[in-house]
N, C-alpha and C positions, 0 to 999 in steps of 0.2 A: 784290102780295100773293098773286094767284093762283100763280104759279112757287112762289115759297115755300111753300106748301102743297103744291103737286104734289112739291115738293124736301122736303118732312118725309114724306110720304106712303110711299112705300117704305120709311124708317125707323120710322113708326107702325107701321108694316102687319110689319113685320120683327119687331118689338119688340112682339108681340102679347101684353096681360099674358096669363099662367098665372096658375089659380087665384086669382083677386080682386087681383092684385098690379097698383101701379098703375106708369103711367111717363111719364116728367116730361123734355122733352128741349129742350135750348134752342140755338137756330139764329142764331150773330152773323153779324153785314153779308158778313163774306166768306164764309161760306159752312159755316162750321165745324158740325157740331151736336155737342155732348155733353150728358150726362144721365146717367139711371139708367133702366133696366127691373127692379122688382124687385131681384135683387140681381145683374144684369148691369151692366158699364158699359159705354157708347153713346160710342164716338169717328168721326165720320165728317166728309169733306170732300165736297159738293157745287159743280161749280163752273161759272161762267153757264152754258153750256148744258144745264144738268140731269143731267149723270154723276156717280156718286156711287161712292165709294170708303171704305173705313175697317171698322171692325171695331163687331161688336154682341158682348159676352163673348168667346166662342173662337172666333166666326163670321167670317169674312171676306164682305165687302158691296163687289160691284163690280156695277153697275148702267149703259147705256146711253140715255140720250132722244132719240130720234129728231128730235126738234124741233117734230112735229106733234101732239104727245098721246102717241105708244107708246113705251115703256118697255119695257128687253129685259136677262136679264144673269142673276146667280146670289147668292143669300144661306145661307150657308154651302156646302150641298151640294144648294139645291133650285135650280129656274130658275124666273128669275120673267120674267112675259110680260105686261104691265098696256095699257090705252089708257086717256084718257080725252078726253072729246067738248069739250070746254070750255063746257061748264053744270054742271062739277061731278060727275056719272058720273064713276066708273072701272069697268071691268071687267078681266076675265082673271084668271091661273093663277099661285100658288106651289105647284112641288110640284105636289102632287095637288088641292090646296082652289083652291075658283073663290072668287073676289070680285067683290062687289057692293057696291061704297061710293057715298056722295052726298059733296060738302063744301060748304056756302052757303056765301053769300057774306060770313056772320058768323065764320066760321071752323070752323064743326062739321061732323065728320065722321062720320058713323052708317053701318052697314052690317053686312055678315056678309065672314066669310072661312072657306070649309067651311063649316061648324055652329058656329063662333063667331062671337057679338055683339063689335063695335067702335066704340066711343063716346071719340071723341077733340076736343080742343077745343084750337085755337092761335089764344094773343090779340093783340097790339097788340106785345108786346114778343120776338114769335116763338118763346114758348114754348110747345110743346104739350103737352099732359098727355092722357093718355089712360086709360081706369078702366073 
């Protein structure tokens, strides 16, 4: 269950609503996630080791996992650089904005990215919603 959260986590964190707009992404066994961000749609492939590819609206998302927590790659035209400690911590940089996420172990994500709040929630059937 943890992977899988670390493996929506980039597309959470990509997929950051605008303007109160929420997003709803659901992630089947092999690895697929699609959804919606507002009025983006979310097609991406994640696959066992954590690399992830696919597209967020006109964005292109190709993403690296190191295997030990870090996370390294580009979402559309920014670089994203992330670790996380495995207690749930993520840190590091899209762009210019730092992130500071937690995810328990019930599935909630809370945090900032720059000066934006991130409240994200993925349940049982690997869907996450974020608001």
């Amino acid at each position: 269950m943890t992977r899988l959260i670390l493996a929506s986590l980039p597309l959470a964190i990509s997929t950051l609503p605008l303007h109160a707009q929420s997003s709803t992404l659901h992630t089947d066994r092999s690895g697929y996630t699609t959804g919606t961000d507002g009025n983006r749609t979310v097609n991406t492939y994640t696959d066992q080791y954590g690399n992830t590819t696919g597209w967020v609206g006109g964005k292109y998302i190709s993403t690296y996992s190191d295997g030990y927590g870090g996370t390294t790659g580009t979402i559309g035209n920014k670089r994203i650089t992330t670790y996380e400690d495995g207690y749930g911590n993520t840190a590091g940089t899209i762009g210019r904005d730092r992130i500071n996420l937690y995810t328990d172990r019930s599935g909630i994500t809370t945090g900032t990215i720059g000066r934006r709040r991130l409240n994200c929630y993925t349940d049982r059937f690997r869907t996450t919603t974020c608001n």
